[in-house]
N, C-alpha and C positions, 0 to 999 in steps of 0.2 A: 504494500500500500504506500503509493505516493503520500509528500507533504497537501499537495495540490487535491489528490483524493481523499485524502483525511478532512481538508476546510471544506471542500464540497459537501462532508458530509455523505458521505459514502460508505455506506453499512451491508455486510455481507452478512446474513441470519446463516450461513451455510460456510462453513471452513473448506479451506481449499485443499487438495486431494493429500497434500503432506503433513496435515494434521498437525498438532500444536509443538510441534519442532519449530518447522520454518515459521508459525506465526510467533512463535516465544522471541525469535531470531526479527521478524522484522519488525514488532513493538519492541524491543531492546532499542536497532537501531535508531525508531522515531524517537524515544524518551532522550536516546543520547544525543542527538541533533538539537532537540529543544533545550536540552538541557546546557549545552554547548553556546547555545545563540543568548541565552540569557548570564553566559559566562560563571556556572555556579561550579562549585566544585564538587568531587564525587561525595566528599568528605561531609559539606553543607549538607546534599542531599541525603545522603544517607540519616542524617540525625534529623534531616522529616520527619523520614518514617519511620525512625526507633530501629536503625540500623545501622551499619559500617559503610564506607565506602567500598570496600570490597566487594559487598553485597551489590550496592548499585554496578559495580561494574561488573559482577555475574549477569546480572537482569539485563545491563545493556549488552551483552554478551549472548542473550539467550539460554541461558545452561543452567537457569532454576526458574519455576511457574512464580506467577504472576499473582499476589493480591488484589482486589480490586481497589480495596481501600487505598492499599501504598498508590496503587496507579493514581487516583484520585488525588492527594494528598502532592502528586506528584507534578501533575499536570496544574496547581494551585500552585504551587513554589515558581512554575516554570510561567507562568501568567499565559497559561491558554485560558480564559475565558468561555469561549464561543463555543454556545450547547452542540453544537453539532459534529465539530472536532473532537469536543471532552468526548461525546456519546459512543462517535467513532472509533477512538482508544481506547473507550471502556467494553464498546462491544467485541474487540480484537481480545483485550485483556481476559474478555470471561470465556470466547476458542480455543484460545491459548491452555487452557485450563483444565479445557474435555481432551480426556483419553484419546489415544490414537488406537485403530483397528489392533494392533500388535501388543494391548497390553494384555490381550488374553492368553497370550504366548509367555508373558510375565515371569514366571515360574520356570523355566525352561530357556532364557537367556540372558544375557547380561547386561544390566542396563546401559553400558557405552554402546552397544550395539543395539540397542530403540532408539537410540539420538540418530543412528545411521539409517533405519530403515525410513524415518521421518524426513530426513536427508531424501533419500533412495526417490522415495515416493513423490517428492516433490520435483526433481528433478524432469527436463527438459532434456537434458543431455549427460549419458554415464558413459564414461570411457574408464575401461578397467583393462589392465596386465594382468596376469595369469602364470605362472610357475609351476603350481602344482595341483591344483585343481579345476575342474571348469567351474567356469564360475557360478555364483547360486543363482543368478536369474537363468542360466542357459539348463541346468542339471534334470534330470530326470526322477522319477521318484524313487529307484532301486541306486540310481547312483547317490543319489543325495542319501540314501540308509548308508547304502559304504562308508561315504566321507565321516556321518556322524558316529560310525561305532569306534572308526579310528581315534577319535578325541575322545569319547565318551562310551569306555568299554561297561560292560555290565550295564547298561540304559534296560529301563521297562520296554517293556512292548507300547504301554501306554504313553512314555515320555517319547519314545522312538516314532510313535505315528504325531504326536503333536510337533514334534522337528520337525518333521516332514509336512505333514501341512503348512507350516511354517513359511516355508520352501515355496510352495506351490502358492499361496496367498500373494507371496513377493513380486512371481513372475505375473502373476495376474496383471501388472501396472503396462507391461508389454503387449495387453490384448485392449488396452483404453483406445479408444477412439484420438484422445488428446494424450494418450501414451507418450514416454520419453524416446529418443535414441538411445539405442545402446552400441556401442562400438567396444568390442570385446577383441585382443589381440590374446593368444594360447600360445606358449611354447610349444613345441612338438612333442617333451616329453610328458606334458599331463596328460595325452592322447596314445601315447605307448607305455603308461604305467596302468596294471590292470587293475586298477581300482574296482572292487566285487567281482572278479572274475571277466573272464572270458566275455561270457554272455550280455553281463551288463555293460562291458563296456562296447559292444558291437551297439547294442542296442542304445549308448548314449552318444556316439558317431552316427548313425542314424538321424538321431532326432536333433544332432549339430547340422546334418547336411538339411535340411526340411525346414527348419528355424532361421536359419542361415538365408532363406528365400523372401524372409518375411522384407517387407520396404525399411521397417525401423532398426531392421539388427544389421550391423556390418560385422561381420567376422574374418580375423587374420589369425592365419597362422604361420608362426616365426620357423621355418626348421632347423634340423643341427646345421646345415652346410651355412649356415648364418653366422656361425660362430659365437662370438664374444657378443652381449650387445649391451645398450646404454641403460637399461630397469635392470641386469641381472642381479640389483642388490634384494630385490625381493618384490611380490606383489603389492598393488595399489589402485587407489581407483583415483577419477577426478569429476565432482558433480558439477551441473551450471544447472542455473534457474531462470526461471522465466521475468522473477523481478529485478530491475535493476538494481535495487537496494543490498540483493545477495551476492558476495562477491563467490566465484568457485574456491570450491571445498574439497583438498585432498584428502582422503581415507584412507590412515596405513593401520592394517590389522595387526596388534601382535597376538601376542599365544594368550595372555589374559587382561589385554586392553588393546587400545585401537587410539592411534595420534591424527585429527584432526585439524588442518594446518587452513588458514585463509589467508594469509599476508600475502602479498603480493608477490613479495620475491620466492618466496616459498611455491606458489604457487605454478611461476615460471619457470620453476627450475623442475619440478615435475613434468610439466606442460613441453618441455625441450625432451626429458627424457621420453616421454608419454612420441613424442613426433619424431624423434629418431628410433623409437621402436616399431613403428608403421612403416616408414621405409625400409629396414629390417625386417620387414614378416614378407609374404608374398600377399601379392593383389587380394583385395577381396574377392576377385572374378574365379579368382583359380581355386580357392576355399573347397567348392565341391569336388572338385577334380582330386585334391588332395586330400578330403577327408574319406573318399570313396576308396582312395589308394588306400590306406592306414584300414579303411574296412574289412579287407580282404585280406590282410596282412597281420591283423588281433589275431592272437592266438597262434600262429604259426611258431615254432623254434627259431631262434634267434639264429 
């Protein structure tokens, strides 16, 4: 939401498809803008509302929910006046506030990864590398059991099918009408390690070559005669949004959290690695040609 759509008075009763992630994120950004033009400090603000500046600067950050009162209280320091502005922040502010689809999965994953899928869903544009697995919006339902019993040996049956839905809810955003891009580059060797066997992995080359057709997915794949390339330090993704206010967001998974990075230079230094590893892979055109190869070739002796 624009400055200019906020004075309008511009009210959405209906949160936008990435749920109170991105909206936590862009009334962050509008509080700190106001907040900036009336030159206060995080420090003032904060003893508003019976808090630290710290605190204001998580909020304007996005990375903890929103009071209404604080907002209120906030938008009074900040001399917004005009009911229909105030109304507009407070209707964002109480969005902000509703659950996202994936808190039912709550239980079964870890909270830096809901701040991602809020990410995920909102996005416009997902360009992800790949190492070692394909990735979860492309996976199948047998391949995505593999991956999780890998991490998570001894799982329920019950825990094991709610991952897995999990899964399959994510990729849902790839059949929206107003769906994102997704531009997925794979090493060669996530496609020749037989993650579940034989079977499943003929079967998730298959549904790479099928998926691989759709207009929003570009798929590359890097091979070994590629040699050395510029991401071999590990997987990552990079999301872009449809508002201007959200700057991209790179995604680095580790093993028990995940480094979100937005700064600019940050961002271009992914963004180079991210475009030296596309010309590094082969065409997206020849994708099927070479996943059809690798089909006939699963399971063979090395």
């Amino acid at each position: 939401m624009t400055r200019s759509q906020v004075s309008a008075g511009t009210q959405q009763e209906e949160a936008p498809t990435g749920g109170p992630t991105v909206l936590r994120i862009l009334l962050g950004a509008q509080l700190r803008r106001l907040r900036e033009a009336k030159a206060i400090t995080r420090e003032d603000a904060g003893w508003e509302i019976r808090a630290s500046g710290s605190k204001i600067s998580r909020m304007e950050l996005g990375r903890v929910s929103f009071k209404e009162r604080d907002v209120s209280d906030l938008l009074t320091l900040y001399g917004v006046n005009d009911p229909n502005e105030r109304e507009a922040l407070l209707v964002l502010a109480r969005q902000a506030n509703n659950p996202g689809w994936w808190q039912q999965f709550s239980d079964v994953m870890p909270g830096w990864f809901q701040s991602y899928l809020g990410l995920e869903a909102a996005a416009t544009l997902i360009r992800t590398y790949e190492i070692q697995f394909v990735p979860g919006l492309l996976q199948t339902p047998d391949y995505a059991r593999a991956v999780i019993m890998l991490g998570h040996a001894g799982v329920t049956p019950e825990e094991m099918n709610k991952r897995v839905e999990l899964r399959r809810q994510r990729q849902a955003i790839l059949d929206r009408p107003e769906g994102p891009q997704l531009w997925a580059v794979i090493d060669e060797a996530v496609l020749r390690r037989p993650i579940g066997g034989v079977d499943v992995m003929k079967a998730q080359i298959e549904y790479l070559i099928e998926i691989s057709k759709k207009p929003n997915v570009r798929l590359q794949i890097i091979p070994f005669h590629a040699g050395g390339h510029a991401a071999a330090g590990g997987p990552f993704a990079i999301l872009r949004f449809p508002e201007p206010e959200l700057p991209d967001v790179v995604y680095v998974e580790q093993l028990t959290s995940a480094i979100y990075l937005d700064k600019r230079e940050d961002v271009d230094q992914y963004a180079m690695a991210m475009e030296r590893v596309c010309i590094d892979a082969e065409p997206p055109s020849h994708t099927p040609e070479i996943l059809g190869k690798l089909l006939h070739e699963v399971g063979r002796p090395a």
